[in-house]
N, C-alpha and C positions, 0 to 999 in steps of 0.2 A: 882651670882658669890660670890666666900667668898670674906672675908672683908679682911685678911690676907694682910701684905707686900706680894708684887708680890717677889718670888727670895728669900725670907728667910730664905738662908738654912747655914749661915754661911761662915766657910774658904771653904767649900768642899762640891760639886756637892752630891744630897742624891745617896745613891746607891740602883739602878732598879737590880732584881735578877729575873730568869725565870728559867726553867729547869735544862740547860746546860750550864747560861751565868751567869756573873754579870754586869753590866754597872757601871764601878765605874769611881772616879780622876782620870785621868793621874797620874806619877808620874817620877822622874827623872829616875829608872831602866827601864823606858820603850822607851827611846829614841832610842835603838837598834831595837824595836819592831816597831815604829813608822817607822823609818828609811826604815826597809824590808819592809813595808805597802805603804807608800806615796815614795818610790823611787826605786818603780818597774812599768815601763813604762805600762806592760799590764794593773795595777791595775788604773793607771793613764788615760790611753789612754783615758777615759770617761770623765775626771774630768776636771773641768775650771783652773787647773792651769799642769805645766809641773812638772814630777818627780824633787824629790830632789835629788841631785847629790852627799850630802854628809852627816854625822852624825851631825855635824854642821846646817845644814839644819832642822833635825830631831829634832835638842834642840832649833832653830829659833822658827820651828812649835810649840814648847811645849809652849816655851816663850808668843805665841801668843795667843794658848789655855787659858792658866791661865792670862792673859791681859785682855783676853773677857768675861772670868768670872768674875772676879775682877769687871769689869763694867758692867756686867749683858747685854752684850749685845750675847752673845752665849752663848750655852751651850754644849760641847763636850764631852761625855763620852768615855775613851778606854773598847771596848766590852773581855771580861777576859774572857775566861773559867772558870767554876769554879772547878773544879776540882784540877787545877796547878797554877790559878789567871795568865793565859800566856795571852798577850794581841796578838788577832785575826784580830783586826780591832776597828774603831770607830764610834759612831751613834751622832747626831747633831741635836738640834732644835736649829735656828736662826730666826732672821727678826722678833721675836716677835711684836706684836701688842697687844697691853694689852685692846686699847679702842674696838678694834671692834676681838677679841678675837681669832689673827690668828695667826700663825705663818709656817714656813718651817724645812723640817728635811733633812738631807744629809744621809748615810753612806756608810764604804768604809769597804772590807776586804781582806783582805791579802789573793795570789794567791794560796799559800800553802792550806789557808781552803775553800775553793771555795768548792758548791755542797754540803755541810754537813746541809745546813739551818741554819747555825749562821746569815745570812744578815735578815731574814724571824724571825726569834724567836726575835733578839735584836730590829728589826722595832717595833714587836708587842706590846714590851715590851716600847720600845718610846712612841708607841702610846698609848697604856693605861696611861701613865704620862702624857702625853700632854693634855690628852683628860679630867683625872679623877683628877690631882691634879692641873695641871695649869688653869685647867674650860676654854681650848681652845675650840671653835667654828669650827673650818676651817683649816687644817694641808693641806699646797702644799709642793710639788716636782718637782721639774726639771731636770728628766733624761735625759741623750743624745740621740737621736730617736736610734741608735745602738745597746743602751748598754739593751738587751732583757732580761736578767738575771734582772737587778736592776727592769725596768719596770713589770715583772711578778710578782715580791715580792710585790711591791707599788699596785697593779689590785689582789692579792690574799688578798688582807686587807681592798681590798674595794676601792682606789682612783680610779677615773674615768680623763680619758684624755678631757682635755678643750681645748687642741691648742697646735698650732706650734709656738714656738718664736725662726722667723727665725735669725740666726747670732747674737745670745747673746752674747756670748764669743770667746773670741781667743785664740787659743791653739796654740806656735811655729810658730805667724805670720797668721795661716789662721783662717778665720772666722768658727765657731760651734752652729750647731743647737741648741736648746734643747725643751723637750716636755715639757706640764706644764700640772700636772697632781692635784684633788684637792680631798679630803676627810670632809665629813663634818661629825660631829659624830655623827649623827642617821643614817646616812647609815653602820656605823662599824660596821661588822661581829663581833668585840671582839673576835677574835681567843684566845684558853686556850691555 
């Protein structure tokens, strides 16, 4: 493993670039973009937490974002086009483990871009960082058994389903499955 500070990347997240995308900072003009993302029920209906109800919400979440960087304990990129830099959606490794070399990724995108393969390009693009600069071992995920879309993106890149972790989370008072799904990189196809 390098010898490097774990996380030394300064005031701001490096930016992952791929075909169609950039994974960069958040920033405060994207609160409007966040907002259509995280407080659209459908996009939510998967997620362990309920939509946000207002743009206020949207600048909580950003607050939040930049709190868990600052402490290195998340890492959240907003997925941008590149073309117009219009933020899509967002990709996430958290729960790092730096001793035994694992960590988890989330992401979410906005109903408007569904179907185009920005969830599949910005994953891949997580995953080669995870894999090639953080010298991760092991990247899980926990879809909701449901959400078929997200699980086919995470099984096109190579993670393989390990179990059901019955009633993880609560969504609006009732209990949520979710699947646990694990990648270790020498099984990564490395999609280009």
């Amino acid at each position: 493993m390098a010898s490097r500070a774990p996380f030394d990347w300064g005031e701001s997240l490096p930016v992952l670039e791929s075909a169609r995308l950039r994974l960069r900072m958040l920033r405060d003009e994207d609160v409007p973009a966040l907002f259509e993302i995280f407080g659209d029920s459908e996009v939510m209906r998967y997620w362990s937490s309920p939509a946000l109800t207002d743009k206020a919400g949207a600048r909580a979440l950003l607050d939040d974002i930049r709190r868990h960087f600052a402490a290195r304990s998340l890492f959240q990129w907003g997925i941008a086009r590149r073309d117009d830099d219009a933020i899509v959606g967002t990709a996430t490794i958290f729960q790092i483990d730096r001793e035994h070399r694992r960590g988890e990724i989330g992401f979410a995108i906005g109903r408007a871009h569904w179907g185009r393969g920005f969830a599949s390009e910005a994953v891949t693009t997580l995953i080669r960082f995870a894999f090639e600069q953080l010298h991760l071992h092991r990247i899980e995920a926990d879809p909701d058994p449901q959400n078929a879309a997200s699980i086919r993106v995470l099984e096109r890149q190579g993670f393989k389903r390990e179990g059901l972790l019955r009633e993880r989370y609560f969504l609006d008072g009732e209990p949520q499955d979710a699947e646990y799904y694990g990648l270790l990189r020498r099984e990564w196809t490395n999609p280009s």
